[in-house]
SERO-4910 file (N, C-alpha, C, O; in steps of 0.05 Angstrom, whole numbers):
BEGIN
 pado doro    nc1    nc2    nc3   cac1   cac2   cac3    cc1    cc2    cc3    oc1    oc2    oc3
  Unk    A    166     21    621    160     33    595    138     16    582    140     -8    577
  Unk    A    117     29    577     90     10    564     90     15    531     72     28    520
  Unk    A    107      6    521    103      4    487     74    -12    469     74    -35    462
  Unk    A     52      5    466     51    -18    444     64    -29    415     81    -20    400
  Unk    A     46    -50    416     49    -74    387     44    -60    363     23    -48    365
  Unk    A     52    -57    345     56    -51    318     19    -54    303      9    -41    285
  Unk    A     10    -73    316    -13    -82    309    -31    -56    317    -46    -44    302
  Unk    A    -27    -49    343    -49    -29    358    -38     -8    355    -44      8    373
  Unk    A    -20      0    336    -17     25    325    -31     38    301    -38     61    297
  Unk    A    -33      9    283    -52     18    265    -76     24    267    -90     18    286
  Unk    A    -83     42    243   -116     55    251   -136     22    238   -132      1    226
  Unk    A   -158     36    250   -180     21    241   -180     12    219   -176    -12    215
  Unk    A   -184     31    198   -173     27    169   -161      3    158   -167    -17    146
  Unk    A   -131     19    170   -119      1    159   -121    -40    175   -119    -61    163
  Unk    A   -125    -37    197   -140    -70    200   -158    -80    182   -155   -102    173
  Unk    A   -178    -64    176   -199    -82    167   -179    -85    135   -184   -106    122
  Unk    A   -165    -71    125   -150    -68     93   -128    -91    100   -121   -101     79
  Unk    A   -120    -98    114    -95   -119    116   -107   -140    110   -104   -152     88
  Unk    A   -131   -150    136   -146   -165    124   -166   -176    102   -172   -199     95
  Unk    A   -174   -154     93   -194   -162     68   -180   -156     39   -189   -167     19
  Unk    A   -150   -134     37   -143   -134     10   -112   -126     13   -104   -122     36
  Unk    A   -101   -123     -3    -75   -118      6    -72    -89     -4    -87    -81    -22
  Unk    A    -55    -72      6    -60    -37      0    -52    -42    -44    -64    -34    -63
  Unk    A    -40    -50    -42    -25    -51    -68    -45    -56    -82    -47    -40   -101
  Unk    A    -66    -73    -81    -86    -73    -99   -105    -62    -93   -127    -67   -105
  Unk    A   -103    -45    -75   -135    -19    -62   -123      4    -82   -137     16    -98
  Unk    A   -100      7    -79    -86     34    -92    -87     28   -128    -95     46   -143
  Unk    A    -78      2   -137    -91      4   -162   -121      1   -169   -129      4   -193
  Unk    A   -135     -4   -152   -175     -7   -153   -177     24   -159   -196     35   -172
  Unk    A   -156     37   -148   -168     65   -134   -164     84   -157   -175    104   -164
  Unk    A   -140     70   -168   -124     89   -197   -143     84   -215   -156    101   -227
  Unk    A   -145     61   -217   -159     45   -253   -186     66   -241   -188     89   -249
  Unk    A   -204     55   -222   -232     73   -224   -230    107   -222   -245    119   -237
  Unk    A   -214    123   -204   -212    145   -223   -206    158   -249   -215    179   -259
  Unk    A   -185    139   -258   -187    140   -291   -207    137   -309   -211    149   -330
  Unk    A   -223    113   -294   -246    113   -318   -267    132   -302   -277    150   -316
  Unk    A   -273    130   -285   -297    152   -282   -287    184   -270   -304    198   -260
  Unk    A   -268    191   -272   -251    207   -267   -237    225   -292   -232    216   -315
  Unk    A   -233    250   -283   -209    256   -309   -176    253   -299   -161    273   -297
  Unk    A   -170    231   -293   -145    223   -289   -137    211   -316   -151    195   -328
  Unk    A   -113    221   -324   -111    203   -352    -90    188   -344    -80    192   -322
  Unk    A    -83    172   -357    -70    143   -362    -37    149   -354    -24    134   -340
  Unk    A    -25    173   -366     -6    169   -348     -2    184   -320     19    180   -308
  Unk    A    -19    197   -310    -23    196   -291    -31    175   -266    -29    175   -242
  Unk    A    -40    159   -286    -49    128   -268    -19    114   -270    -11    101   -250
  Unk    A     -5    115   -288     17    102   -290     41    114   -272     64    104   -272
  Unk    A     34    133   -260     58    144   -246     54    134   -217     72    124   -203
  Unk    A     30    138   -210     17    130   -183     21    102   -185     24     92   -162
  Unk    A     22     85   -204     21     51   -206     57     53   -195     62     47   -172
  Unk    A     77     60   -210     95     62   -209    109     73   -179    125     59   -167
  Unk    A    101     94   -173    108    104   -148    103     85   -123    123     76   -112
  Unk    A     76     78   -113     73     73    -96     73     37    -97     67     26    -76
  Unk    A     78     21   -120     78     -7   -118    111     -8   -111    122    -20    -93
  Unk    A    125     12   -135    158      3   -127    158     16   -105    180      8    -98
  Unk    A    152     29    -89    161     43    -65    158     18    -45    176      7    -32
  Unk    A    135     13    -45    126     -3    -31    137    -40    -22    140    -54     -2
  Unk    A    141    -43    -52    163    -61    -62    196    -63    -41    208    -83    -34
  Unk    A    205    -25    -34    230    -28    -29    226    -32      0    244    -41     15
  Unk    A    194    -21     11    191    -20     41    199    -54     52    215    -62     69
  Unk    A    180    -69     36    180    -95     39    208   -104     35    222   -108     55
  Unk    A    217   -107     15    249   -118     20    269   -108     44    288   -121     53
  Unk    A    261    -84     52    274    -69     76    275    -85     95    293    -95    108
  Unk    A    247    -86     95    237   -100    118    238   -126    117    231   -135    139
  Unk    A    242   -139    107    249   -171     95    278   -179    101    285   -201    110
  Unk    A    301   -151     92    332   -149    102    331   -150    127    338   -171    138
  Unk    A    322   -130    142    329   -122    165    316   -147    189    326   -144    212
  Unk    A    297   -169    186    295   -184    202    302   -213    188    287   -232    195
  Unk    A    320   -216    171    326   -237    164    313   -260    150    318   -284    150
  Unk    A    300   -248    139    274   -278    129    283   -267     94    296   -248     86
  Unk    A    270   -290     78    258   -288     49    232   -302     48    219   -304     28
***
């Protein structure tokens, strides 16, 4: 059975984004500048801040439980 690595599953994308920024602060770069040059209003930015940082938040602790580390 030839599995790959977790690594060479990810797209291109996301390599070059692990290494140069962390998603959590691409996704708020991404909120704040469609808000201001965008018609996204503010709580719309606040829901997307909310959604995908705590979501993201629970992926990480998941994943933090499930192999034993802090």
């Amino acid at each position: 059975m030839n599995e790959e690595s977790p690594e060479k599953k990810l797209g291109l994308i996301d390599k070059l984004l692990a290494k140069a920024v962390s998603r959590k602060l691409l996704v708020f770069a991404t909120a704040t500048g469609l808000m201001v040059w965008s018609t996204l209003d503010p709580e719309t930015w606040g829901l997307i801040a909310i959604v995908y940082v705590g979501g993201q938040s629970v992926v990480d602790a998941v994943k933090t439980y499930k192999h034993g580390g802090l």
